[in-house]
LUMKOL-819976 format. One record per residue (C-alpha): x, y, z; residue in three letters. Coordinates in steps of 0.25 Angstrom, whole numbers, padded with zeros to 4 digits, always signed. Layout:
residues N
XYZala;...
***
This chain:
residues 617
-0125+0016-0069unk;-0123+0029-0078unk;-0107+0032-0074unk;-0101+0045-0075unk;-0085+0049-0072unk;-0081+0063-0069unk;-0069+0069-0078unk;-0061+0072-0067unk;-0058+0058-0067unk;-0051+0058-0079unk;-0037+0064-0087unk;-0039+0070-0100unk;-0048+0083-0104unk;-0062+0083-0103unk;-0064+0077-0116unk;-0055+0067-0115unk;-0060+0064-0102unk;-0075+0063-0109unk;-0070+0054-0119unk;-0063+0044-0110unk;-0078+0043-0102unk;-0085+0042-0114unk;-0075+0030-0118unk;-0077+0023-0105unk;-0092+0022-0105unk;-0094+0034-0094unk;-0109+0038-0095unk;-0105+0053-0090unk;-0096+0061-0085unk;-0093+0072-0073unk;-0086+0085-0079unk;-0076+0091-0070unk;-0077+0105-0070unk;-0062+0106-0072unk;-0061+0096-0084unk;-0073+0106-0091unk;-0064+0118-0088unk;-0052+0113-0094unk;-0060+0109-0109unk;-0059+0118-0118unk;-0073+0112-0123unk;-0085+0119-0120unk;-0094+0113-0110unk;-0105+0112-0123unk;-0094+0103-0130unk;-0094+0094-0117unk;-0106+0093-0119unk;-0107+0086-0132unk;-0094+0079-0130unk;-0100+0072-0119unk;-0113+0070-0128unk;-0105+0065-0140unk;-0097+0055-0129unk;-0112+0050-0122unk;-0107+0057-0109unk;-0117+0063-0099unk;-0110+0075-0092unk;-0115+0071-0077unk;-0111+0081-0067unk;-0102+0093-0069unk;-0093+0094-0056unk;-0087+0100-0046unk;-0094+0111-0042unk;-0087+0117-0028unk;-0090+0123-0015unk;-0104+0129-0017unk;-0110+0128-0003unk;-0108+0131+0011unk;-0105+0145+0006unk;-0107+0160+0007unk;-0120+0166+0001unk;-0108+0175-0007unk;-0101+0162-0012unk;-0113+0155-0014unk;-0116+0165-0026unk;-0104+0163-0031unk;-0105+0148-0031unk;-0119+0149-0037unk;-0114+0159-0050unk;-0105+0148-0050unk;-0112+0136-0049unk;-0122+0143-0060unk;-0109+0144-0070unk;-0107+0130-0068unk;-0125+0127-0071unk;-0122+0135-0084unk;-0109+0126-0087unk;-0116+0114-0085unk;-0128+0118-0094unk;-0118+0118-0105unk;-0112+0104-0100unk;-0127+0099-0102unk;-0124+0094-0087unk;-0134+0094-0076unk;-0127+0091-0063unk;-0116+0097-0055unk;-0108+0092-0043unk;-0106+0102-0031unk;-0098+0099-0020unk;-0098+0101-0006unk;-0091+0115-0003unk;-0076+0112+0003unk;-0070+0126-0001unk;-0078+0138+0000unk;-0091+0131+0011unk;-0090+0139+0024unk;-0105+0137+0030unk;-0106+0123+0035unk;-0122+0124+0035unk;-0131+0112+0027unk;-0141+0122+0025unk;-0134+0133+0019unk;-0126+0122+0009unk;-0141+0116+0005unk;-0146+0129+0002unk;-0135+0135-0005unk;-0135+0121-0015unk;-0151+0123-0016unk;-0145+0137-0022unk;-0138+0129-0032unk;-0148+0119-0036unk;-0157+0130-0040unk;-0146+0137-0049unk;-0144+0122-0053unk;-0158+0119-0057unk;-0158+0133-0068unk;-0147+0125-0074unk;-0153+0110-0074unk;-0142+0107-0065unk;-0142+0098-0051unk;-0131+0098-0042unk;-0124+0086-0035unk;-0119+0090-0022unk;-0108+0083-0018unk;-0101+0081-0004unk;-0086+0083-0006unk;-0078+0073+0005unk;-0070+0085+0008unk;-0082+0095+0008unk;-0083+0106+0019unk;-0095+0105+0026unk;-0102+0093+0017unk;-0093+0081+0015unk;-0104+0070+0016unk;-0111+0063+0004unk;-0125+0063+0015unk;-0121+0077+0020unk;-0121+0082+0007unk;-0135+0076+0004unk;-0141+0082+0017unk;-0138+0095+0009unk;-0144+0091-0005unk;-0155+0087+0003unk;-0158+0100+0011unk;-0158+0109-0004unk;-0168+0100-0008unk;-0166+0104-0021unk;-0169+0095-0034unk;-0155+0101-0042unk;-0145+0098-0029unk;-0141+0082-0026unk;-0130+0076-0022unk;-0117+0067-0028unk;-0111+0057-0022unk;-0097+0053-0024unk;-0091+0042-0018unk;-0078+0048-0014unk;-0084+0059-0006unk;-0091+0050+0003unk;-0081+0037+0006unk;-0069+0045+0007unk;-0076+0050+0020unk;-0081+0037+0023unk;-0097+0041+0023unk;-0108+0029+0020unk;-0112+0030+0008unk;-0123+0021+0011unk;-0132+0035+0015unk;-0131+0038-0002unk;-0143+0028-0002unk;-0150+0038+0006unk;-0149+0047-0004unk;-0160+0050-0014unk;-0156+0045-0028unk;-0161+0059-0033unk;-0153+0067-0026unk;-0139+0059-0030unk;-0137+0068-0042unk;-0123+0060-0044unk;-0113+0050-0040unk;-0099+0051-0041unk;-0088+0038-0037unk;-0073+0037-0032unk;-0066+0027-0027unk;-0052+0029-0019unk;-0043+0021-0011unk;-0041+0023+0001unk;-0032+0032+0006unk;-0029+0041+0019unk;-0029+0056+0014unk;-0038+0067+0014unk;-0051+0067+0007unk;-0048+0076-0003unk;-0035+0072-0009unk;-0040+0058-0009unk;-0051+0062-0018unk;-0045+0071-0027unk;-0032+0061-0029unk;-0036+0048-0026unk;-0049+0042-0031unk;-0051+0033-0040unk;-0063+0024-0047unk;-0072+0015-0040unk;-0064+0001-0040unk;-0051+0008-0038unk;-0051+0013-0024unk;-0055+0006-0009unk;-0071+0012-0010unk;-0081+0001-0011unk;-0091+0009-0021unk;-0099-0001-0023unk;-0106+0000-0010unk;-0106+0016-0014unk;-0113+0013-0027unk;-0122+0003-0018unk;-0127+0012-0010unk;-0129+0024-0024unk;-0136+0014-0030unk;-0146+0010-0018unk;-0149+0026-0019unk;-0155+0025-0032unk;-0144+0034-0039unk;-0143+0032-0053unk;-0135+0042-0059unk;-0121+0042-0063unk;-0110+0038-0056unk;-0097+0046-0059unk;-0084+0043-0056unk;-0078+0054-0050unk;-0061+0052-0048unk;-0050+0061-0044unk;-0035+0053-0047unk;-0024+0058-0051unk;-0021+0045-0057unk;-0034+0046-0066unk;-0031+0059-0071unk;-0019+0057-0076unk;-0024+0043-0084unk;-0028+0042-0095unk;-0043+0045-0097unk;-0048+0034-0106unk;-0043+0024-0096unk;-0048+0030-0083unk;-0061+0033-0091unk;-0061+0018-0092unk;-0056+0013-0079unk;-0065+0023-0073unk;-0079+0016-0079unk;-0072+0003-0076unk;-0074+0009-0061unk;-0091+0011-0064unk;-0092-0003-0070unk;-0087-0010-0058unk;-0092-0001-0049unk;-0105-0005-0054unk;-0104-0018-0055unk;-0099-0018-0042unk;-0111-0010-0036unk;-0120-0020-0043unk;-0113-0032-0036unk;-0115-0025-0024unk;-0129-0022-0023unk;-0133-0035-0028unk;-0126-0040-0015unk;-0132-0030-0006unk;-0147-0026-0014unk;-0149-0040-0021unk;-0160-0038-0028unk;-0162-0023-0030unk;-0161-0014-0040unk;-0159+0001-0041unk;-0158+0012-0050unk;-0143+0013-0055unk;-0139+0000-0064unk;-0125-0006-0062unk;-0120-0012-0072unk;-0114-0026-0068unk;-0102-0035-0076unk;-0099-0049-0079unk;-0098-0055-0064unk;-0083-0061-0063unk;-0076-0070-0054unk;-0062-0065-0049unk;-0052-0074-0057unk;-0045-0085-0052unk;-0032-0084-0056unk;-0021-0079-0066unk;-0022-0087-0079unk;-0009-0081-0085unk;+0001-0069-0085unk;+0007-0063-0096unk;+0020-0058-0099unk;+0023-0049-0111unk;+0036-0046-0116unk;+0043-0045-0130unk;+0055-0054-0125unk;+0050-0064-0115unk;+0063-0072-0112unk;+0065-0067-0097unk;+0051-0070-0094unk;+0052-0083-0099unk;+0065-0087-0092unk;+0056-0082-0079unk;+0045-0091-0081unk;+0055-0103-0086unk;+0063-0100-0072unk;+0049-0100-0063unk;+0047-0114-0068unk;+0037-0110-0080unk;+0034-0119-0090unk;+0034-0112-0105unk;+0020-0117-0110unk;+0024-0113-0124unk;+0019-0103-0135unk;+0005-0099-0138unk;+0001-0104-0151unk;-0002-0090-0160unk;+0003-0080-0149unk;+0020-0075-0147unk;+0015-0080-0131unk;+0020-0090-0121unk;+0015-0098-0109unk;+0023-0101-0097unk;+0015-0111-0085unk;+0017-0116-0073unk;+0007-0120-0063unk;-0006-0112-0069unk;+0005-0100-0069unk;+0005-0095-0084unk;+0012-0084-0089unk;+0011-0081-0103unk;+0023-0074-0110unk;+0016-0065-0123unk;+0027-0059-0134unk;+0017-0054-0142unk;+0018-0039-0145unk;+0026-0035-0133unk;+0037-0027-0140unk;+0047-0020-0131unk;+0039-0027-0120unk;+0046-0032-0107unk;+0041-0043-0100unk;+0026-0037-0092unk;+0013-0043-0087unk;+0005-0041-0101unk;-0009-0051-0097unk;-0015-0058-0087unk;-0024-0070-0088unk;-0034-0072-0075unk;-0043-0084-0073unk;-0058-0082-0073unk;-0070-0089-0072unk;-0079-0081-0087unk;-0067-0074-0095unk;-0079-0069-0103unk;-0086-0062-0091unk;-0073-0057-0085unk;-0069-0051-0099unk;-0083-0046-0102unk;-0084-0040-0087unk;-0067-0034-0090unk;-0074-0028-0101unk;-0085-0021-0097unk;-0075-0015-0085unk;-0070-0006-0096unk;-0056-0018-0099unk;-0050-0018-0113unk;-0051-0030-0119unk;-0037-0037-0125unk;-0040-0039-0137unk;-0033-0055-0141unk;-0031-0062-0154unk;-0034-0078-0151unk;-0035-0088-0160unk;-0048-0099-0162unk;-0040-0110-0154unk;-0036-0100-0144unk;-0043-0097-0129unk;-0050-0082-0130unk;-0044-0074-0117unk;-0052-0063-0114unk;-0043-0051-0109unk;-0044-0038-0106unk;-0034-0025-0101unk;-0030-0020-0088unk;-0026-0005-0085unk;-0013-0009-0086unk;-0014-0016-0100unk;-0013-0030-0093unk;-0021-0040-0102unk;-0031-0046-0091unk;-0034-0061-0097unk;-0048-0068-0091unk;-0045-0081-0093unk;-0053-0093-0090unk;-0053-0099-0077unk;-0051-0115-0075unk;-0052-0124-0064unk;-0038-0129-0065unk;-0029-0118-0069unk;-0029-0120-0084unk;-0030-0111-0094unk;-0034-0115-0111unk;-0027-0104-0115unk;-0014-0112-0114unk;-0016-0121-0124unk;-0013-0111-0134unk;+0002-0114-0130unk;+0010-0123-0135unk;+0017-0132-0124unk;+0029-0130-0126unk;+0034-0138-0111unk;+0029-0149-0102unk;+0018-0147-0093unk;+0024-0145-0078unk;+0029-0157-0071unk;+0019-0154-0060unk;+0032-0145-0051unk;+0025-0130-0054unk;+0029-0122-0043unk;+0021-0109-0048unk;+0006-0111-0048unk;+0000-0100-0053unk;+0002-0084-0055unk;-0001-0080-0042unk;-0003-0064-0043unk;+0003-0053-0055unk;+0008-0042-0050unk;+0004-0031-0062unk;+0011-0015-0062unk;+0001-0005-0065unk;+0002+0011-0070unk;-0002+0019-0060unk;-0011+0026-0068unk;-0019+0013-0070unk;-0018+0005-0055unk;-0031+0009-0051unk;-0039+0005-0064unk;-0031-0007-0064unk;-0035-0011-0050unk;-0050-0008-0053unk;-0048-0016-0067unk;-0045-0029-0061unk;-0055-0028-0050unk;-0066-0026-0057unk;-0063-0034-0069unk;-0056-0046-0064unk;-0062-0045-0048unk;-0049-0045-0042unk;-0051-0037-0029unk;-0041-0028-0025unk;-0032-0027-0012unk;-0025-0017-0004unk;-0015-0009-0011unk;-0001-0009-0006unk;+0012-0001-0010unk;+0025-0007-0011unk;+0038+0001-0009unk;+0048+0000-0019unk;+0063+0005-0021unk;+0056+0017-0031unk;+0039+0019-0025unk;+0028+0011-0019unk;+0023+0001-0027unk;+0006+0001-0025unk;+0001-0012-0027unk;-0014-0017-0028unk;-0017-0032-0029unk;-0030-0037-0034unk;-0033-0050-0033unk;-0045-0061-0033unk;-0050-0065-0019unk;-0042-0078-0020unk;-0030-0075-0024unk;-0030-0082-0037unk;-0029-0069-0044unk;-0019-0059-0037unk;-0015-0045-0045unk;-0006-0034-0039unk;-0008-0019-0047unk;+0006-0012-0044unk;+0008+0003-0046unk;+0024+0004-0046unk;+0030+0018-0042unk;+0030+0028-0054unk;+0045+0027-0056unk;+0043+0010-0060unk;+0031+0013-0072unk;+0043+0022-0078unk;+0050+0018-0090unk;+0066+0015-0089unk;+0076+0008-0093unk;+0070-0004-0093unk;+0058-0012-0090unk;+0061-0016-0077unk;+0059+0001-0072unk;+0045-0003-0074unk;+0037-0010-0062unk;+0037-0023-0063unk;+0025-0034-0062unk;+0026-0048-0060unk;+0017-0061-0060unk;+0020-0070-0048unk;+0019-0084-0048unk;+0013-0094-0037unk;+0022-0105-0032unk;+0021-0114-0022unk;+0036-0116-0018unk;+0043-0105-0020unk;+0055-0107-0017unk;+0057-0120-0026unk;+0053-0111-0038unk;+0062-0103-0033unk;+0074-0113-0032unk;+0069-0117-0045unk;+0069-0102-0052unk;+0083-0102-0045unk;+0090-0114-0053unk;+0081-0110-0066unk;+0089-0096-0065unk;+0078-0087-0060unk;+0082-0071-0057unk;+0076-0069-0045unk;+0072-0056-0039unk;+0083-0053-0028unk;+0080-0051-0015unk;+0089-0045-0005unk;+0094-0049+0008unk;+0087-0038+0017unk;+0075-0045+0013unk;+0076-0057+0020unk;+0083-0051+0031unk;+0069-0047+0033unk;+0062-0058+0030unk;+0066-0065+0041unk;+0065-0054+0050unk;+0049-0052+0046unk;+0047-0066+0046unk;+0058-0076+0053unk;+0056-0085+0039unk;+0065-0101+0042unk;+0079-0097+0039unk;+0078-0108+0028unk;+0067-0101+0021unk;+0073-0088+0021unk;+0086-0093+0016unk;+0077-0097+0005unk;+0071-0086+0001unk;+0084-0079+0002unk;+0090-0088-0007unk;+0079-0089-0017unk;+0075-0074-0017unk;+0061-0077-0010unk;+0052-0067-0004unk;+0044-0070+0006unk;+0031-0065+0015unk;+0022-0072+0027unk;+0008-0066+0034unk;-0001-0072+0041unk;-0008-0080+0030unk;+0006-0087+0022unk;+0019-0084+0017unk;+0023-0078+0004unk;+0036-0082-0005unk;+0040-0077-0018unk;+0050-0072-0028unk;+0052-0062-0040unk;+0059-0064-0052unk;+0068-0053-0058unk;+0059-0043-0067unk;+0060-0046-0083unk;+0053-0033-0088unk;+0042-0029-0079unk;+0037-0043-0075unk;+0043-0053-0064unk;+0037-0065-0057unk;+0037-0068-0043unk;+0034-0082-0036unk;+0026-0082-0024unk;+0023-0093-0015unk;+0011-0091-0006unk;+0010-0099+0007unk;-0002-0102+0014unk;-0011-0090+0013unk;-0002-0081+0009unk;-0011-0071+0000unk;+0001-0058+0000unk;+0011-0053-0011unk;+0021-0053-0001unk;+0020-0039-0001unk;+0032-0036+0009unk;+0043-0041-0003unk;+0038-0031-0012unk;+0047-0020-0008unk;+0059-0030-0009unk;+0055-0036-0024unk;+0053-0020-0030unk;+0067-0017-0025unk;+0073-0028-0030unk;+0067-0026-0042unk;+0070-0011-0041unk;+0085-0015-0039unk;+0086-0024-0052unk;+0079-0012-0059unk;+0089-0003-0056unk;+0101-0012-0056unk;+0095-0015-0072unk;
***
């Protein structure tokens, strides 16, 4: 699959912009007209820069509102269209994209708009150029992908095809199973969008709100299916409008923007082998090392440059301190198969954060090769011959991902490395294991995080939610594995919580909780050991009771112990938060019967709390 991006996805000038596809292994590139305008480069210079960088120049773009017209604008748009075939000449390119009219079309008339693009073609062909027309969502009189087709069809004209762009045809909700009715010929070019979904008009939710494939609600898979089953085989281009994108930094978007045609590929291929077993077609997808979802967390890490209130945390939730890692400034606290690793090694001026998280899987090797070829850093590690060889890569948000191997019982070698330095448990563990890591990400960076973890560890994401809190909504997305053993939340805090202030906690916090199976002991217990929990007010369970008519004895409990607490139809939900040290807290939960929520309805309460501490200092 050749892949292609148009600039306008991108920040940065046009060069920079060439560079950073270039870097992330695009085979080509759509120039925006405007990004050509704004270089003070001459279209010649593009030229060789894009040959120096091994970039094809596929398709110059937009060309608006030709047809549907005037005979007296047509001339115009004609002398115009001519500048652009001169242009291009210079460029070395050979196709240009021409949308349907939505400004200046006033004659509503398949015949007249076919006729005045076989006028085109011919002025095209002097120049060695074809056109791609294109049926805008929003278009006046052509705003289907198969409408737009009829058209191409009736110039009959070998210069004049069509392009197909994902956005365009399931924002309006067209099949785009009638692209396989279209002769492979005649699809000049392709161009994908993802985007959530959102109720808005169709042109502010393309211009604003796309985003790559992985990253939105589309299934493009099935879009690419039925592409591929047409016998297209040229590029396919990403073509994004964000504001988020274009005010990122280039490299990275370059980066997570391929990472987007990789998976996309390799999900295309997974799903024609499922529906076409057996056939084979023009375009070749690439495919990846096939992973399983992991089955677990293996460990968190905590990094801080003084760990002592971390480490009275852990003592007070009934940890056991494991002991020192025998070459590395790193400590290992256990309970149940819960591990949290406390790392002090170049964390200068670092308050306590979530720095690395270790998930169980079945091939470490495959899932790091497979991490790899999705475009993922790796972590470069120092290890020693006696010492297990973690494989680990970056997330967008610089948490080190570890892929650790997976063991019937729980186990992990790696903790052998550690001296012991207290008895092995009596056998009483209340906590069991890490149950779900809640992890704050830039805002610039929550969609590429989200497609990161989807399409190198195959955790599936869920419906997004927002939270309010006493300063902004809170948007939150969990990924997860389909069992459960694996549950991340992605958080994008309000603006005011990623600024700096006058101290760590005017940052969002993120938090690691912890699965019990008798809350309230540990509680009791944390209580006597002189845990600080979070504080929860009175009005809360005032509330409770009305929503949920708990046993007076239970709710004295919770009351006394600071316990949250959530039912639905499937179990009940209790749980607690420790007071923030730095940006990290834990929170124990206790899931009863078939419980599978965060307690979502307590989230308001723990940010204000926590709100309230902030500003109290």
């Amino acid at each position: 699959m050749r892949t292609s991006i148009a600039t306008v996805c991108l920040s940065g000038t046009l060069e920079e912009k060439m560079q950073a596809c270039a870097r992330a292994g695009f085979d080509g590139i759509e120039i925006f007209e405007q990004d050509l305008i704004v270089s003070p480069r001459s279209p010649a210079e593009i030229r060789r820069m894009a040959a120096e960088l091994g970039l094809s120049l596929d398709l110059y773009q937009p060309f608006r509102d030709f047809e549907g017209v005037s005979e007296e604008l047509l001339e115009e748009n004609l002398y115009r269209a001519e500048e652009k075939f001169r242009l291009m000449a210079s460029l070395g390119m050979d196709l240009m994209l021409v949308c349907s009219n939505v400004a200046t079309a006033t004659i509503d008339d398949d015949d007249l708009a076919a006729s005045q693009l076989r006028r085109l073609g011919d002025l095209a062909a002097r120049y060695g150029v074809r056109i791609a027309y294109e049926a805008l969502a929003w278009g006046t009189f052509v705003n289907d992908f198969e409408h737009a087709m009829r058209i191409v069809d009736m110039t009959a004209h070998p210069n004049i095809g069509t392009c197909l762009d994902s956005f365009h045809i399931l924002s309006r909700g067209w099949d785009p199973a009638g692209i396989e009715k279209i002769p492979a010929e005649k699809i000049f070019f392709v161009q994908l969008a993802d985007a959530p979904e959102i109720s808005m008009d169709i042109l502010s939710w393309s211009r604003h709100y796309r985003v790559f494939p992985g990253e939105g609600a589309w299934e493009l898979d099935r879009f690419m299916g039925h592409l591929v089953r047409s016998g297209y085989n040229g590029p396919v281009s990403l073509e994004i409008f964000n504001d988020v994108f274009r005010q990122a930094d280039e490299e990275r978007t370059a980066v997570d923007a391929m990472r987007s045609l990789i998976w996309l590929a390799e999900r295309t291929s997974v799903h024609l082998q499922e529906t076409d077993p057996g056939a084979t077609y023009p375009m070749r997808l690439a495919t990846l090392p096939e992973v399983a979802e992991p089955t677990g967390f293996n460990f968190a890490e905590v990094k801080a440059k003084d760990s002592a209130q971390v480490q009275a945390l852990l003592r007070q939730l009934g940890f056991a301190f494991r002991g020192r890692h025998r070459t590395k400034d790193v400590q290992l606290w256990v309970q149940g198969q819960a591990r949290i690793v406390i790392n002090e090694q170049q964390a200068r001026g670092m308050e306590p954060t979530i720095s690395a998280l270790g998930f169980d899987v079945e091939d470490p090797l495959a899932a790091a090769s497979r991490a790899l070829q999705l475009k993922a850093v790796q972590v470069p590690r120092q290890s020693q011959a006696n010492e297990e060889v973690l494989q680990a890569v970056k997330a967008p948000d610089s948490t080190e991902v570890f892929l650790c191997q997976a063991t019937p019982d729980g186990t992990a070698a790696w903790t052998d490395e550690f001296a012991t330095a207290s008895p092995a448990s009596a056998g009483d563990d209340l906590i069991t294991r890490i149950d779900h890591v809640n992890l704050a990400q830039p805002w610039q960076h929550f969609d590429e995080s989200v497609l990161f973890y989807e399409s190198t560890l195959a955790l599936a994401p869920r419906p997004s939610t927002e939270v309010p809190s006493p300063v902004g909504l809170v948007r939150s997305q969990v990924m997860r594995t389909e069992h459960g053993g694996v549950r991340l939340a992605l958080n994008i805090a309000p603006l005011v919580m990623e600024q700096p202030g006058p101290s760590a906690a005017s940052a969002y916090p993120q938090h690691i909780a912890l699965a019990c199976t008798d809350v309230v002991t540990l509680a009791r217990r944390a209580v006597e050991a002189g845990l600080e929990f979070l504080k929860i007010p009175a009005n809360y369970y005032a509330d409770l009771q009305a929503r949920f008519r708990l046993d007076p004895e239970l709710l004295a409990a919770l009351q006394e112990l600071n316990l949250l607490y959530d039912r639905d139809d499937q179990g009940e939900f209790i749980h607690f938060y420790t007071a923030t040290v730095g940006r990290l807290f834990f929170e124990v939960v206790e899931r009863r019967d078939r419980y599978e929520g965060y307690g979502a309805p307590n989230a308001p309460v723990r940010l204000a709390a926590q709100y309230r501490l902030t500003k109290d200092g």
